[in-house]
C-alpha beads as a LAMMPS data file, in Angstrom:
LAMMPS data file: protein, C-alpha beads

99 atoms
98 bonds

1 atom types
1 bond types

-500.0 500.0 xlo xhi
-500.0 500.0 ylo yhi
-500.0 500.0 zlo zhi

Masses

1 110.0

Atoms # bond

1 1 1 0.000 0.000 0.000
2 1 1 0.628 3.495 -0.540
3 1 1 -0.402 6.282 1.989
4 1 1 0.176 10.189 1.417
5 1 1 -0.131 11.989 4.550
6 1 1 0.055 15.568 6.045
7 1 1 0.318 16.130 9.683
8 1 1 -1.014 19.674 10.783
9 1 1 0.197 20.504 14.412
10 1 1 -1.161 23.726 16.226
11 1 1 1.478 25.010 18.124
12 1 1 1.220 27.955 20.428
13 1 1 4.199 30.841 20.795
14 1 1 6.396 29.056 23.355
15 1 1 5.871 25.385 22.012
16 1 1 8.219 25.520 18.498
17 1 1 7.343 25.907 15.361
18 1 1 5.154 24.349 12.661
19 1 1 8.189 23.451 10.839
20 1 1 10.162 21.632 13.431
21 1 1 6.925 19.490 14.324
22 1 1 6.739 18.329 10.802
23 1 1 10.379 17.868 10.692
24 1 1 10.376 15.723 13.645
25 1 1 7.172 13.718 11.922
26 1 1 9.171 13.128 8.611
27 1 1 12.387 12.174 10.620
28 1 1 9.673 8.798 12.116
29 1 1 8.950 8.005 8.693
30 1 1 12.556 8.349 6.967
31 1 1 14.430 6.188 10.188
32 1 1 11.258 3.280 9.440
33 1 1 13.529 2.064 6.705
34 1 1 10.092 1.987 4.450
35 1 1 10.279 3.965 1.220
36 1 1 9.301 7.585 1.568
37 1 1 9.505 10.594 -0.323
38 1 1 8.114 13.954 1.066
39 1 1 6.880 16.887 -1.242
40 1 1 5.259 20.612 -0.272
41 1 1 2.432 18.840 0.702
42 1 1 2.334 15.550 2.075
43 1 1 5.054 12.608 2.920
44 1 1 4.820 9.325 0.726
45 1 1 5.295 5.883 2.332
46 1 1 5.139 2.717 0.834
47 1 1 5.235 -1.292 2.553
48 1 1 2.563 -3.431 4.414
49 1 1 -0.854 -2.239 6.188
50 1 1 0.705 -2.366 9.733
51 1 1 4.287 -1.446 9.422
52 1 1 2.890 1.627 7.265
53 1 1 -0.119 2.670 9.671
54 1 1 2.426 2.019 12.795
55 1 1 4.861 5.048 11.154
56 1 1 1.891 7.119 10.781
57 1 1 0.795 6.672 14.496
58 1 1 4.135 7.044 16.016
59 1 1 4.631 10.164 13.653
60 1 1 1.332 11.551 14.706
61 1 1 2.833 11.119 18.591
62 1 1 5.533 12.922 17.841
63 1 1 4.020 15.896 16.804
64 1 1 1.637 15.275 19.785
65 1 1 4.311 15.973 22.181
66 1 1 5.063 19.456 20.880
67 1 1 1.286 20.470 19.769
68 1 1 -1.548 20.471 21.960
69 1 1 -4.252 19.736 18.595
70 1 1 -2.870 17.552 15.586
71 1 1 -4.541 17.469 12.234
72 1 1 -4.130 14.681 10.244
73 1 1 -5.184 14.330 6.143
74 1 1 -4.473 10.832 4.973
75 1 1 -4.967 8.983 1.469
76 1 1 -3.906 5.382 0.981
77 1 1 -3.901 3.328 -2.417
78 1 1 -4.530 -0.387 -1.280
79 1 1 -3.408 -2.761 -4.009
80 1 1 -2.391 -6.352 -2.668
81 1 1 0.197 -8.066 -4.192
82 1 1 2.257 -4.795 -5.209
83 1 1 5.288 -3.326 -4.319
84 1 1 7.839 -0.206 -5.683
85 1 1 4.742 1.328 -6.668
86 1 1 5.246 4.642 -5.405
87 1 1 8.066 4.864 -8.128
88 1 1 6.480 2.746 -10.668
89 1 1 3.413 4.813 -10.945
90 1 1 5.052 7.795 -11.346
91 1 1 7.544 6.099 -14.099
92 1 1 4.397 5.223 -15.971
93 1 1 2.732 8.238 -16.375
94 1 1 6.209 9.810 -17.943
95 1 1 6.401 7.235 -20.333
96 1 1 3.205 8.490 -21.714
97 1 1 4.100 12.015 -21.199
98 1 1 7.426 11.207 -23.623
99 1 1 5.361 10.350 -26.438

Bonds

1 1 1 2
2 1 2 3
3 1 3 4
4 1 4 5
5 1 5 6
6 1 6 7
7 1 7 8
8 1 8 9
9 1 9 10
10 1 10 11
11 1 11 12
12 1 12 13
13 1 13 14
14 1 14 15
15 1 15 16
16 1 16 17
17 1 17 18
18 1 18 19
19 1 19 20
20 1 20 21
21 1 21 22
22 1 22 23
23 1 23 24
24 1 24 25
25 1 25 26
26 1 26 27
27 1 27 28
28 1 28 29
29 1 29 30
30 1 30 31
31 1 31 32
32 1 32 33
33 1 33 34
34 1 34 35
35 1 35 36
36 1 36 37
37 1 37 38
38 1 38 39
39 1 39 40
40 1 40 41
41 1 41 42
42 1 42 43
43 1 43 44
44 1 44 45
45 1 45 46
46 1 46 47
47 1 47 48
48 1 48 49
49 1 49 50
50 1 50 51
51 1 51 52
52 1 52 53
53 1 53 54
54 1 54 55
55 1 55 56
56 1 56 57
57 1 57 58
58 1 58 59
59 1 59 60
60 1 60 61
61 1 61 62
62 1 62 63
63 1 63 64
64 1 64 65
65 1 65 66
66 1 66 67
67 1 67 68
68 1 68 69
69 1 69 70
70 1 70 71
71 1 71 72
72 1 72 73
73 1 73 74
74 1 74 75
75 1 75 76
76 1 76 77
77 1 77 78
78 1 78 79
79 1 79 80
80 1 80 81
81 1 81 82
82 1 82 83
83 1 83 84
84 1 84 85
85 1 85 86
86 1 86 87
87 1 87 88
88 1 88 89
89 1 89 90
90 1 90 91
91 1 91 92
92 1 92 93
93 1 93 94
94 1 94 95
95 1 95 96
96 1 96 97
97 1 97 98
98 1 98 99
């Protein structure tokens, strides 16, 4: 499975910034060893239903700590069976765009 997801922390003056919450989120995902790739607006990750939804937890906890609200928006493609997808789709659609 894939899942794109963007954690939205509310942090107040004396609790850090927005960016440093986020940062701290990505740094779960990137140290889970799963494939990842993180863009303006959300972070990528790619493996198995638990080992993916456990990242997103423990990078939801993390944000937790510094932010007394947490937003999360989360989109998952669910396709048994496949894996390197997150690249693979991608690759596909420039193929197409080459012609």
């Amino acid at each position: 499975m894939i899942v794109a997801f963007s954690i939205s922390p509310t942090t107040g003056d004396d609790t850090g910034s927005v960016s440093e919450a986020v940062a701290a989120a990505v740094r779960v995902v990137r140290e889970s060893g799963l494939p990842n790739e993180t863009n303006s607006m959300f972070t990528n990750i790619e493996g198995e239903w638990d080992e993916v939804m456990a990242v997103v937890k423990r990078a939801v906890e993390v944000v937790a700590e510094v932010s007394p609200r947490v937003g999360l928006v989360l989109k998952a493609d669910i396709r048994a069976g496949f894996t390197g997808e997150m690249t693979a789709k991608v690759e596909r659609v420039e193929r197409l765009l080459e012609d």
